[in-house]
C-alpha positions as CSV (number, residue, x, y, z in Angstrom):
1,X,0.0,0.0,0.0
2,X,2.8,2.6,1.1
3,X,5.1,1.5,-2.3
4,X,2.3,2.9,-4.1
5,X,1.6,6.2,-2.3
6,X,4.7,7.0,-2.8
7,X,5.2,6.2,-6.6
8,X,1.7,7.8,-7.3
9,X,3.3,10.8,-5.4
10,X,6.6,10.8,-7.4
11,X,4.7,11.0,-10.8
12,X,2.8,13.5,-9.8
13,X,5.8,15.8,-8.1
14,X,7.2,14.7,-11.8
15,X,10.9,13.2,-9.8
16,X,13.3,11.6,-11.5
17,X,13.6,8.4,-10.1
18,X,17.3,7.1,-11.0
19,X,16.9,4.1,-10.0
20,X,13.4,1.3,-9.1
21,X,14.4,-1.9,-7.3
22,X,11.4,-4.1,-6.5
23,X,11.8,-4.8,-3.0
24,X,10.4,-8.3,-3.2
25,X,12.8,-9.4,-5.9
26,X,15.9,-7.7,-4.1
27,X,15.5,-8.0,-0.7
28,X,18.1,-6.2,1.6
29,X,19.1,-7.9,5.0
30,X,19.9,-6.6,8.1
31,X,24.0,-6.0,7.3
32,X,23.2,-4.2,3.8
33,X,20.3,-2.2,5.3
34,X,22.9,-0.9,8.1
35,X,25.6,-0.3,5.6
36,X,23.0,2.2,3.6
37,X,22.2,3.4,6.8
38,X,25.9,4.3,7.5
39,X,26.6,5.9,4.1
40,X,23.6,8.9,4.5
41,X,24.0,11.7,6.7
42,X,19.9,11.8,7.3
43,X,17.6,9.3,7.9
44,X,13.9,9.6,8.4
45,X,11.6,6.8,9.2
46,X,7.8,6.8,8.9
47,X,5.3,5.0,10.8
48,X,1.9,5.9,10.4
49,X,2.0,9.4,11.1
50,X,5.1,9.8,13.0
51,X,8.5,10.5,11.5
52,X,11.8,9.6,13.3
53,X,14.9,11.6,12.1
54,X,18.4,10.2,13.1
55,X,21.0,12.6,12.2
56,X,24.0,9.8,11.4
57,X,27.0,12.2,11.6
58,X,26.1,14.1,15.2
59,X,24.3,11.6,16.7
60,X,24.0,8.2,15.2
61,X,22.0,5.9,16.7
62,X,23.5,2.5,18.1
63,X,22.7,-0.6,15.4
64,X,20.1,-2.4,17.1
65,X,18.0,0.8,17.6
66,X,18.7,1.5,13.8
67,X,17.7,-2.1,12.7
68,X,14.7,-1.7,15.1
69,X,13.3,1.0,12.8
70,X,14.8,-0.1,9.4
71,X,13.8,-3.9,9.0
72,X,10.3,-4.7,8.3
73,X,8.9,-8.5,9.8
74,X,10.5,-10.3,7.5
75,X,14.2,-9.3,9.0
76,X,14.7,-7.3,5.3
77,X,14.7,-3.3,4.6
78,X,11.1,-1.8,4.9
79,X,9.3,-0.9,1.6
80,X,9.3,1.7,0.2
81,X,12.6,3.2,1.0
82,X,14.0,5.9,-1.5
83,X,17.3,8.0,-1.3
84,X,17.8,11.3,-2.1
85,X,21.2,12.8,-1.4
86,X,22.9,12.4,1.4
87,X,19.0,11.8,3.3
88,X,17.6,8.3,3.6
89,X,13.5,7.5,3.6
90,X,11.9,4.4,5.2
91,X,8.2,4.0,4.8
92,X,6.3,6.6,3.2
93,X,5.3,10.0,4.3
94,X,4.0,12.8,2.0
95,X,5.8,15.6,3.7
96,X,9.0,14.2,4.4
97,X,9.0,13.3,0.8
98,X,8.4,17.0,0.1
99,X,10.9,18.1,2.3
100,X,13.7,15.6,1.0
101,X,12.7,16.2,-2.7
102,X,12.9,19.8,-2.6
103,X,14.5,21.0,0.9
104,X,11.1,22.7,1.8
């Protein structure tokens, strides 16, 4: 549901979208998921209507905190997760996506 949003909002903000992986077919596991976490300065994470923001260069959080919010049930990377930049998004939230798209 969330994977959708957030390509039916990228078509319509007109984004370029470098690069689509289908997160079913290319799963990430725990260590990859950390290692994109590591190489972003910002990552924001979207449940429901909340938004956690980890700033990884002043105050990264320890692994197991990080995997608690990155990893989905099945012990993979949670879907949809896009990167812009140096800023990481996990799950889907409109105005985050607005903010990291266009630094409003």
């Amino acid at each position: 549901m969330t994977c959708r949003r957030a390509q039916e909002f990228l078509a319509q903000a007109d984004a370029a979208v470098t690069e689509q992986v289908h997160a079913g077919k290319a799963k990430l596991n725990p260590a990859e998921a950390l290692r994109l976490a590591h190489s972003v300065r910002h990552i924001y994470v979207a449940k429901g209507k909340k938004v956690v923001h980890f700033d990884m260069r002043d105050d990264a959080p320890a692994d197991a905190v990080l995997r608690q919010h990155l990893l989905g049930p099945s012990g993979n990377l949670r879907a949809p997760t896009a990167r812009s930049g140096d800023r990481l998004f996990v799950g889907f939230h409109p105005d985050e996506y607005a903010r990291g798209l266009w630094g409003a």
